[in-house]
C-alpha positions as CSV (number, residue, x, y, z in Angstrom):
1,X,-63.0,-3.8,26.0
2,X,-65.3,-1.3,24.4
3,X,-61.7,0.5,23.7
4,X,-59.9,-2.1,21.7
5,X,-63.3,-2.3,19.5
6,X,-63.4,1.3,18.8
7,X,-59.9,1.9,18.4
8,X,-60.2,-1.5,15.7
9,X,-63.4,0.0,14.2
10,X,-61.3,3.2,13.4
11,X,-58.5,1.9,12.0
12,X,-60.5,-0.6,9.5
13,X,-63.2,1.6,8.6
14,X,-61.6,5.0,8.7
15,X,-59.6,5.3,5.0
16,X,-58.0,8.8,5.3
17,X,-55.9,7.2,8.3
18,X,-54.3,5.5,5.4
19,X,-52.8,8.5,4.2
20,X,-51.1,9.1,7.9
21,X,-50.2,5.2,7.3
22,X,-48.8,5.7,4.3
23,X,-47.2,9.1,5.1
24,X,-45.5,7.3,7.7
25,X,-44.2,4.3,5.9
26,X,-42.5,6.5,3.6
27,X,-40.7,8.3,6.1
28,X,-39.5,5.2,8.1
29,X,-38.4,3.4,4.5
30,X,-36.7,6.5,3.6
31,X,-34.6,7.0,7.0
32,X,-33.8,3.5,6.9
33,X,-32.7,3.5,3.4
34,X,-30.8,6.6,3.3
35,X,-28.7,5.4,6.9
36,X,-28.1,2.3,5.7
37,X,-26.3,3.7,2.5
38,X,-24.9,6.3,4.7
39,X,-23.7,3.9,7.2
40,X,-22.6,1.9,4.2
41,X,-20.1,4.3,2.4
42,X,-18.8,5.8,5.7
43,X,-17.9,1.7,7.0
44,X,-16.1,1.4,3.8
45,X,-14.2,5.1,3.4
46,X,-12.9,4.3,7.6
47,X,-11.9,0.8,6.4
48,X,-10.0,1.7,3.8
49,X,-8.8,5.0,5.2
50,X,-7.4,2.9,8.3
51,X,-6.3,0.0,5.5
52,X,-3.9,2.5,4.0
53,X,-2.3,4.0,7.3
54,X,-2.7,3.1,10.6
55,X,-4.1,3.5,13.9
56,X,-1.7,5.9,15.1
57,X,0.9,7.6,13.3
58,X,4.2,9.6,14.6
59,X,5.2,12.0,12.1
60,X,8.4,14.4,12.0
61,X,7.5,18.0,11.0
62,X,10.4,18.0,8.7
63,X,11.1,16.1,5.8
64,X,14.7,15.8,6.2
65,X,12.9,13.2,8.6
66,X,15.0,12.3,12.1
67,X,17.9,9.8,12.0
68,X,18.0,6.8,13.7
69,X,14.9,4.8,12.9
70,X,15.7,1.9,15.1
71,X,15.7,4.2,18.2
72,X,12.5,6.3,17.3
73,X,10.9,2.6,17.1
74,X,12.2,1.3,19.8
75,X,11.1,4.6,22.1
76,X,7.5,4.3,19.7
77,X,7.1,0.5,21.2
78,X,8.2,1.3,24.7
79,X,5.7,3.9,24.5
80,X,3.1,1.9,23.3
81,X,3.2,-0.9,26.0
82,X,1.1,-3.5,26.5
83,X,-1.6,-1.6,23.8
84,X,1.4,-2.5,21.0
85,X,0.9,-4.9,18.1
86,X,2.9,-3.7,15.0
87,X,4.9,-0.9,13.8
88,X,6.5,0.3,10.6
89,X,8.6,3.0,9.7
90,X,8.6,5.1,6.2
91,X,9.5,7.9,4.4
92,X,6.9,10.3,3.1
93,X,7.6,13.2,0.9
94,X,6.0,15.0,-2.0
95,X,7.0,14.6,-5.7
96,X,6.2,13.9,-9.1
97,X,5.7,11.8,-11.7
98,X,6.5,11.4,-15.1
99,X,5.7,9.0,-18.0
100,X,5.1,8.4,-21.9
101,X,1.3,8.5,-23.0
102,X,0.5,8.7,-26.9
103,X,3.6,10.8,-27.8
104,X,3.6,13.2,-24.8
105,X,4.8,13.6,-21.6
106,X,2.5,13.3,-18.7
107,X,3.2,15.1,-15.4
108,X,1.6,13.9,-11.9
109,X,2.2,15.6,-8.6
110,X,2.2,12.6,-6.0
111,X,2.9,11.8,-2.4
112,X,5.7,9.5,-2.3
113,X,5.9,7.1,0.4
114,X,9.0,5.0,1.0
115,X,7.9,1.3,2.6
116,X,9.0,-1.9,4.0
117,X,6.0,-4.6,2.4
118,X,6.6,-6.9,5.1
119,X,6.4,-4.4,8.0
120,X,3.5,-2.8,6.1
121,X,1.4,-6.0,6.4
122,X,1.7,-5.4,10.7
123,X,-0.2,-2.3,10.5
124,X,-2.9,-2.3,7.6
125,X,-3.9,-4.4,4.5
126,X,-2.4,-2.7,1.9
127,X,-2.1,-5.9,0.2
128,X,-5.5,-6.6,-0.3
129,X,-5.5,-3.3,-2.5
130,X,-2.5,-4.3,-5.1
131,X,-4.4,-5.6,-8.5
132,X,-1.7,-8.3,-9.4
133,X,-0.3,-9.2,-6.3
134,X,-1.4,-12.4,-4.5
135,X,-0.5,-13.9,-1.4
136,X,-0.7,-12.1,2.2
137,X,2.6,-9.9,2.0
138,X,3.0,-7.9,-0.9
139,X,6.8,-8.3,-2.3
140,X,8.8,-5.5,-4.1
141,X,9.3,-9.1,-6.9
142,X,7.5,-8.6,-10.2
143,X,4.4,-11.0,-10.0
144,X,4.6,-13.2,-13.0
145,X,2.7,-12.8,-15.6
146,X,4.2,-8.9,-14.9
147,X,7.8,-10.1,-15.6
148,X,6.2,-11.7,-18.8
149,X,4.6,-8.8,-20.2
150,X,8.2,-6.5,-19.4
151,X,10.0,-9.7,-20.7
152,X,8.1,-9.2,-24.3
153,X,8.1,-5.7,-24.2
154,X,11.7,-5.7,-23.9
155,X,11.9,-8.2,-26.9
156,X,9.7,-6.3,-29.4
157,X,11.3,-3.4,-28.5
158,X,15.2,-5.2,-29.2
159,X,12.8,-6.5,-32.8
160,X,11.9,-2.9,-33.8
161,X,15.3,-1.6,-33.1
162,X,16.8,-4.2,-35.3
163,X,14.2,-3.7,-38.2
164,X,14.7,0.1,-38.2
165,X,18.4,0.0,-37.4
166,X,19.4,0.8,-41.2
167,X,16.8,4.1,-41.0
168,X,15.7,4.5,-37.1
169,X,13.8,7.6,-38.5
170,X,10.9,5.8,-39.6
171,X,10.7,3.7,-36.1
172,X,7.3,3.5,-35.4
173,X,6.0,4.6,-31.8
174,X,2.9,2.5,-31.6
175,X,4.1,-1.0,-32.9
176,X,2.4,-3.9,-33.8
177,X,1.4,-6.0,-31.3
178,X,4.0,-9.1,-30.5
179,X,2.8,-13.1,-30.3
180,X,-0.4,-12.4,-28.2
181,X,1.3,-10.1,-25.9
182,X,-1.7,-7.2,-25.1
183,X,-0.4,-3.9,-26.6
184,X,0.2,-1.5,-24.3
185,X,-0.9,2.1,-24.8
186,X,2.1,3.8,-23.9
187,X,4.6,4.7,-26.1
188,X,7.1,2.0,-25.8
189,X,10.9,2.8,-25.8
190,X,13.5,0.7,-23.8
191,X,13.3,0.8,-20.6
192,X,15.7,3.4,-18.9
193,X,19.3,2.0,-17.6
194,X,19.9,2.4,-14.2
195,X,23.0,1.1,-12.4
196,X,25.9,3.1,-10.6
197,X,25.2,6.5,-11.0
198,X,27.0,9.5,-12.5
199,X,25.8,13.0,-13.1
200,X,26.6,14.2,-15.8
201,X,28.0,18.1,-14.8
202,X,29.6,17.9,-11.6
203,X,27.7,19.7,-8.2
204,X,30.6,19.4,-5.6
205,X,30.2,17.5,-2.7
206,X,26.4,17.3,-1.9
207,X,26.8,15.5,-5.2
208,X,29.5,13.0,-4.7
209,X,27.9,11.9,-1.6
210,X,24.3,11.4,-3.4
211,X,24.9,10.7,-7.2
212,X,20.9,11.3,-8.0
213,X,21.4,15.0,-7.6
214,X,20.9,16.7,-9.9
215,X,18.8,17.0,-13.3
216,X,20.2,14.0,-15.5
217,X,21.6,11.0,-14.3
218,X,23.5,8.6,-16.7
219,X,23.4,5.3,-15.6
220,X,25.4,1.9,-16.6
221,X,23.9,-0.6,-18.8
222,X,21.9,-3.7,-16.7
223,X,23.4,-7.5,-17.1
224,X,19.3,-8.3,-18.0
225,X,17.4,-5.7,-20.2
226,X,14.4,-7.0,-19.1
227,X,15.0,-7.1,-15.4
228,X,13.3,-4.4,-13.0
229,X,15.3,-1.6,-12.5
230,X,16.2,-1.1,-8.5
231,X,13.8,1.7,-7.7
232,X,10.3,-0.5,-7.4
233,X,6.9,1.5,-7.4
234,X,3.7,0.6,-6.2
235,X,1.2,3.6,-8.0
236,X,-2.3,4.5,-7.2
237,X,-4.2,3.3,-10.7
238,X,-5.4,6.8,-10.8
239,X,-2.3,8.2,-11.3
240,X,-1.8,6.2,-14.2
241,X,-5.5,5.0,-15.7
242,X,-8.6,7.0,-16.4
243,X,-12.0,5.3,-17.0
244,X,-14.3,5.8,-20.1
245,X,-17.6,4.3,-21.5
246,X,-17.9,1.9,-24.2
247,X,-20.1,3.2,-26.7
248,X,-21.3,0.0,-28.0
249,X,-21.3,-2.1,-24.5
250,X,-22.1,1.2,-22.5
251,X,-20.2,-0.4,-19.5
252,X,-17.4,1.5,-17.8
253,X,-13.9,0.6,-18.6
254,X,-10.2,1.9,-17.9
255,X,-7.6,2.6,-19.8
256,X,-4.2,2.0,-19.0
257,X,-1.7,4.5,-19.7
258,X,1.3,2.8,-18.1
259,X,0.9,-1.1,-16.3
260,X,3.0,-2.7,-14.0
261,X,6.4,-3.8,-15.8
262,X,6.5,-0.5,-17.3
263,X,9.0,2.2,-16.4
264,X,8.2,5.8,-15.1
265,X,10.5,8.7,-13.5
266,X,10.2,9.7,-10.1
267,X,11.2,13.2,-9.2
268,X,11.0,14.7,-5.5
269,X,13.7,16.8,-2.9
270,X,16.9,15.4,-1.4
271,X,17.3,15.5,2.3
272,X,19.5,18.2,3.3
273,X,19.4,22.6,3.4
274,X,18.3,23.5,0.9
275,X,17.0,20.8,-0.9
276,X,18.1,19.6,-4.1
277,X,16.0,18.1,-6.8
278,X,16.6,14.1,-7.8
279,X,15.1,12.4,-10.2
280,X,15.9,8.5,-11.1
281,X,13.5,5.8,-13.1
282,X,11.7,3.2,-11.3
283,X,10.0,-0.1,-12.4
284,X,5.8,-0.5,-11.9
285,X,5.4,-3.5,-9.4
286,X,1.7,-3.4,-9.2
287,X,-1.0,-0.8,-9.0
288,X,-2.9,-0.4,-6.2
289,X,-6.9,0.6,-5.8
290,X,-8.0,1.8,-2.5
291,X,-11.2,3.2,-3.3
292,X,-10.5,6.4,-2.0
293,X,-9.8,8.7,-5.0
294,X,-8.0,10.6,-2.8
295,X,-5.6,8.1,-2.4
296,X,-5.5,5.9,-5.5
297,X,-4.6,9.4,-7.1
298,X,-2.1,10.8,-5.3
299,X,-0.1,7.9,-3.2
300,X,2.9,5.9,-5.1
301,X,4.5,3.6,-2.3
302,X,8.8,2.7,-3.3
303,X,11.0,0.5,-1.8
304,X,12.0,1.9,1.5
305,X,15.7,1.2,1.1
306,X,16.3,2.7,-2.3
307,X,14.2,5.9,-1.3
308,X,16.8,6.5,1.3
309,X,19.7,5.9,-0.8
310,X,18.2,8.3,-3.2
311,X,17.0,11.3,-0.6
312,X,20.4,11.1,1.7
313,X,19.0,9.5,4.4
314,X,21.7,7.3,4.7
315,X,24.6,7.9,7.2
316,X,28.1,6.4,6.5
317,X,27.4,4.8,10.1
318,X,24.6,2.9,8.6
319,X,22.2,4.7,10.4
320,X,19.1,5.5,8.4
321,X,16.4,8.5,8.8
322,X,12.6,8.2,8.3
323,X,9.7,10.5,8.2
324,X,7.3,8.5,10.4
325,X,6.5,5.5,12.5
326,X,3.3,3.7,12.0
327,X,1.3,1.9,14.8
328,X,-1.0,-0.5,15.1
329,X,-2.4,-1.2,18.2
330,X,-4.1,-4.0,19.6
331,X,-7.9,-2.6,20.5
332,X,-8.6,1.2,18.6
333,X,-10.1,2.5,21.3
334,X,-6.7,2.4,23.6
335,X,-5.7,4.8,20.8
336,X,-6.4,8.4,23.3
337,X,-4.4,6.9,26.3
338,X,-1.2,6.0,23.6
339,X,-1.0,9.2,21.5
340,X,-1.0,10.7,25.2
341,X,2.0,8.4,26.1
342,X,3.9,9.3,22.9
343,X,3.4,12.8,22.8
344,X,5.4,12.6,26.3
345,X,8.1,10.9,24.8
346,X,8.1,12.9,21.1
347,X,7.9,16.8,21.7
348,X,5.6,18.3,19.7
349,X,8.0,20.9,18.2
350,X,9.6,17.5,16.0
351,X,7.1,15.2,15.8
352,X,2.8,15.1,15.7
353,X,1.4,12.4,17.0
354,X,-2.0,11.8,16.0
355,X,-4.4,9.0,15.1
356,X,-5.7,8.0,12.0
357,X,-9.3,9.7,12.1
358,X,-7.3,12.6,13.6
359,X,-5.4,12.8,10.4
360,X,-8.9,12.4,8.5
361,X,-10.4,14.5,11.0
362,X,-12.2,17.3,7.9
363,X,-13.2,14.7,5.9
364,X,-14.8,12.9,8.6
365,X,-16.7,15.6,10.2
366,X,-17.9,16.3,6.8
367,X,-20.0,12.7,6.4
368,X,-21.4,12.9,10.3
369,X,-22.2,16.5,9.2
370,X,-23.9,15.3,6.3
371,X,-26.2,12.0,8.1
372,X,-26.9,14.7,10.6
373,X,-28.4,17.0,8.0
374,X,-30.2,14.5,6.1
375,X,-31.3,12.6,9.3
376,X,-33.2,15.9,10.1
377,X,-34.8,17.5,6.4
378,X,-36.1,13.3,6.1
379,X,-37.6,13.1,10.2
380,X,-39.7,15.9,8.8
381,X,-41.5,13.6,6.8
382,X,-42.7,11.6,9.2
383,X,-43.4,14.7,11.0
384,X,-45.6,15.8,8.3
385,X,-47.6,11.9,9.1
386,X,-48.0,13.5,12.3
387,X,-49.9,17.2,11.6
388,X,-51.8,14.7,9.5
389,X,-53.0,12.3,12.6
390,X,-53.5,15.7,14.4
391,X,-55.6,16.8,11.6
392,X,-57.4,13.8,11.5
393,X,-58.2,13.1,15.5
394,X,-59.6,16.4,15.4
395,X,-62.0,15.7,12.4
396,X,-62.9,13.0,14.3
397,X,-63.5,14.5,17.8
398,X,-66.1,17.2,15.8
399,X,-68.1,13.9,13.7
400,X,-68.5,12.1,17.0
401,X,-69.3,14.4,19.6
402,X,-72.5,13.2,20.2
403,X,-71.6,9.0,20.1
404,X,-68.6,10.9,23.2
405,X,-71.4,12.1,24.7
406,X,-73.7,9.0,24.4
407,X,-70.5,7.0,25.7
408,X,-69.7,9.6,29.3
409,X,-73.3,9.3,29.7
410,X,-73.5,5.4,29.8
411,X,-70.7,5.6,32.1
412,X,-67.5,6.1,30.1
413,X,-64.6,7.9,32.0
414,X,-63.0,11.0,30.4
415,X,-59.6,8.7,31.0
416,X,-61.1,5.7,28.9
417,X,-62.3,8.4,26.0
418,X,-58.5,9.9,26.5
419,X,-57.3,6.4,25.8
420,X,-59.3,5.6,22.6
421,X,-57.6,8.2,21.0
422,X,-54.4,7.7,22.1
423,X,-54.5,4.1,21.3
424,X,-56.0,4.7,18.1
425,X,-53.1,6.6,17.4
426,X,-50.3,4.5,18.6
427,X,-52.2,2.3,16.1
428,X,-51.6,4.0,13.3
429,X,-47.8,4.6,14.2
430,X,-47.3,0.8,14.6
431,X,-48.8,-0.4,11.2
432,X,-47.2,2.3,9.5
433,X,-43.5,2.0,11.1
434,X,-43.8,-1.6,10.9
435,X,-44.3,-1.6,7.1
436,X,-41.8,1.6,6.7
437,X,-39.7,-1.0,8.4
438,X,-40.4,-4.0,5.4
439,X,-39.9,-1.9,3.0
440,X,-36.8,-0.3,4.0
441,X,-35.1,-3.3,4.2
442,X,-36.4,-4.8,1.3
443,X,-35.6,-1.9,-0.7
444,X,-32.1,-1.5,0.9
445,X,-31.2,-6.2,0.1
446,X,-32.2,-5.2,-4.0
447,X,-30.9,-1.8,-3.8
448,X,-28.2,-2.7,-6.6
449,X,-31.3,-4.1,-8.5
450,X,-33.5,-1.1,-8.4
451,X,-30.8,0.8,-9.4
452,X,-30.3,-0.7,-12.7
453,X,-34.0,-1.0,-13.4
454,X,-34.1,2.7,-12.9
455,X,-30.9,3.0,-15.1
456,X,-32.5,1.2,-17.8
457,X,-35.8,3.1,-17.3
458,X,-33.8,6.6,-17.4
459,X,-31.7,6.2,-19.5
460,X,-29.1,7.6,-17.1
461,X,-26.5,5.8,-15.1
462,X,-27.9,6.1,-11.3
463,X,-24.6,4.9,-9.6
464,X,-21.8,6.1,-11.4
465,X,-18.7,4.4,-10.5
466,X,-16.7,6.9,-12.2
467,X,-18.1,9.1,-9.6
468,X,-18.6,7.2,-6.3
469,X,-15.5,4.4,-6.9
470,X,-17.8,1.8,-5.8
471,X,-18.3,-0.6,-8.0
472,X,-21.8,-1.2,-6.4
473,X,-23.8,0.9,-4.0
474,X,-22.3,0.1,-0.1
475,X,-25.0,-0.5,2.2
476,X,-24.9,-1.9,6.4
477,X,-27.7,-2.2,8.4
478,X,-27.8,-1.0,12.1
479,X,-30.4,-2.8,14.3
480,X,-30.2,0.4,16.3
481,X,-30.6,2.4,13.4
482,X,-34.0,0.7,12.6
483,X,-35.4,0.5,16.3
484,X,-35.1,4.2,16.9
485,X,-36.5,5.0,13.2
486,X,-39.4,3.2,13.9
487,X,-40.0,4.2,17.9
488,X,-39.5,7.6,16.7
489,X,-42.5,7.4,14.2
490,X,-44.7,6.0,17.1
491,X,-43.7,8.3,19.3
492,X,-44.6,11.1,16.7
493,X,-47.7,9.4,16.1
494,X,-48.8,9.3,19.7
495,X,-47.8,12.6,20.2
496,X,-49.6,13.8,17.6
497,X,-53.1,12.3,19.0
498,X,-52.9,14.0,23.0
499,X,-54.3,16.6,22.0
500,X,-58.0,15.8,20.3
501,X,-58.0,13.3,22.8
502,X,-57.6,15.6,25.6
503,X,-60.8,17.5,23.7
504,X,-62.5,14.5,23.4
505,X,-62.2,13.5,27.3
506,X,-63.0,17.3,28.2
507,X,-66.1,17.4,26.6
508,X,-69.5,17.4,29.2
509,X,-71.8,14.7,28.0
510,X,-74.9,17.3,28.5
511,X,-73.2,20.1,26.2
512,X,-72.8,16.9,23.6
513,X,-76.1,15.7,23.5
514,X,-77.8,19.3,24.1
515,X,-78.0,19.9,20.3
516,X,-78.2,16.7,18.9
């Protein structure tokens, strides 16, 4: 009993053990804080990473891609057994694109990816990432109120022509805007034709076989002005926006430089040796946001079909050629026993196989790298809580000598004066984790909140979505996470007491009391 009231007496009356209390608290807030934002962006960069391809991928090492997609998916399912639950197949190849902004061309290198929507929607969620698109399958149809904006752009633009027919010098390249319609900040011209192709010098047969060869293509006049041309584009809105601060509002907007019903050139390599350039116009569908920069400013998705046509993946048999085979599979972590299976059945010299964090493998390693490092430099604060309980005890053990003494000598074991100590400090670490423990998680529920108080107070956006492409800070709490923060701080704490109480419990009541 005399243990628990001494241990008590210590912890109320003693007030530099509120500094180790305090020191402590802040260490545990600050893990759990800092893991929970952690563990918040890396949930959301996986989810969309695995969103936008898929659990395992099959990808030739070519792009001239292999021929015969049925077959490559038939082997991929086979393969895949009884761990299958979708598949898609696509073309990916690099390119660039091209479009009108305030009088000037603009030039994007891209990764152009050749899809199927509705086999797509079997391996990820890509459309839960397009801005205008609603529904569960996204559709290569203009949404809408998309067909309306292109069907009054087409209109103003048929207005201007026939204003300006008599002197189409003076045609203005930013006109006014039409009944309501929101301008657009490109500069508007009618949209490109595109029908049966002809080029318009002659390249032999490579040429005859695949009309887009070539530099120009000349294409017939469309029945409908204003309907999409046959090349359809999903685009990554950074590929096509950039975002800026109001000066009077001081909240973040983006501008548009081209929007979906708009029209853009799309220029990448033909299939074939050697490769031969092709360019041909394509219509905006919809823009997609990710949230991975990486993506949303490099990837532009095209109809699967017409991205064949164009590259020469098309056989006279019918047979058509593809670049890779997406899989999803039924439960992730069957995803080591399947790549094994299809690397049997795809030799590596044509094909990798390889699963999505495979393929993410850098960037990956890179966030564990970083939560490693910070794990460590912030431990050291509770650490530092720790020296300071050592400090302490030992301050202690030197002011009380003689009531240690008076204690052994009424009977006290040097186990019982062992276990005040120790107590006393497993004390300390429990009141202090515990509250590290409040106010992390209070701190981490109004994180959002303290970040615009702090934005107001500083004058200085905090969280910069420009920066992070979150539109708030990502937080997820792991009950783990929090249990070993906080036993980790006790442990420290009772570590840090063994050894002024071993002193303590060494010392000879008869030495203690000699001098007193």
């Amino acid at each position: 009993m005399y243990k628990f009231l001494l241990c008590t007496r210590y912890l109320k009356t003693r007030y530099i053990a509120l500094a180790c209390i305090i020191s402590m608290t802040l260490g545990v807030a600050t893990m759990i804080v800092v893991n929970s934002v952690m563990a918040g962006f890396t949930t959301q960069m996986r989810d969309r990473i695995r969103g936008i391809l898929a659990d395992v991928v099959i990808e030739t090492n070519s792009y001239d891609g292999a021929d015969n997609a049925d077959l490559h998916m038939a082997l991929a399912k086979q393969a895949a057994g009884e761990y299958f639950a979708g598949m898609t197949a696509t073309v990916e190849v690099y390119g660039m694109l091209s479009f009108e902004y305030a009088g000037q061309w603009i030039t994007r290198p891209i990764t152009l990816i050749g899809i199927n929507p509705e086999e797509k929607a079997k391996v990820g969620p890509l459309v839960d990432y397009l801005e205008n698109t609603t529904g569960d399958i996204a559709s290569w149809n203009l949404p809408v109120d998309v067909m309306k904006y292109r069907t009054a752009m087409v209109e103003r633009q048929r207005l201007l022509i026939e204003d300006f027919e008599d002197d189409p010098e003076s045609l203005p390249l930013e006109p006014p805007p039409f009944d309501g319609i929101e301008q657009t900040s490109a500069e508007l011209e009618a949209p490109p034709e595109f029908g049966p192709a002809t080029t318009e010098e002659s390249t032999g047969d490579a040429k005859a076989e695949n009309p887009f060869l070539g530099h120009k293509v000349e294409t017939a006049e469309p029945v409908d002005p204003a309907a999409p041309l046959d090349g359809r584009l999903f685009i990554g809105i950074g590929l096509v926006s950039f975002p800026y601060e109001d000066q009077q509002t001081g909240e973040i907007k983006t501008n548009m430089m081209v929007r979906p019903g708009d029209d853009v050139k799309i220029s990448t390599v033909s299939r074939g040796r050697p490769p031969e350039p092709i360019h041909f116009p394509a219509t905006i569908v919809d823009t997609f946001k990710s949230g991975m920069s990486e993506y949303d400013s490099s990837r532009v998705y095209c109809n699967l079909e017409y991205l064949q046509k164009a590259r020469g993946m098309i056989a006279p048999s019918g047979e058509r050629a593809i670049t890779s085979v997406q899989i999803k599979l039924k439960d992730y972590d069957n995803a080591p026993e399947v790549v094994k299976r299809l690397q049997a059945v795809f030799p590596p010299g044509r094909y990798t196989v390889r699963t999505w964090e495979q393929k993410q493998g850098p960037l990956l390693a890179a966030v564990d790298v970083e939560s490693a490092i910070l794990n460590v430099l912030l431990f050291l604060i509770i650490a530092v809580a720790g020296f300071g309980i050592l400090a302490i005890f030992f301050m202690i053990v030197v002011e009380k000598t003689r009531d240690i003494g008076i204690l052994k000598s009424l009977g006290a074991s040097s186990g019982g004066v062992m276990s005040i100590f120790l107590s006393y400090g497993l004390a300390l670490g429990i009141v202090g984790s515990s509250v590290g423990v409040g106010v992390g998680l209070l701190f981490v529920k109004y994180i959002n909140v303290i970040e615009g108080w702090l934005t107001i107070i500083t004058g200085h956006k905090v969280f910069d979505e420009r920066i992070y492409y979150f539109p708030e800070i990502p937080t997820a709490v792991s009950p783990a996470m929090v249990f070993w923060v906080a036993l980790g701080a006790i442990t420290v704490a009772v570590l840090a007491s063994i050894l002024p109480a071993r002193r303590a419990a060494r010392l000879n009541p008869v030495e203690a009391l000699r001098f007193e």
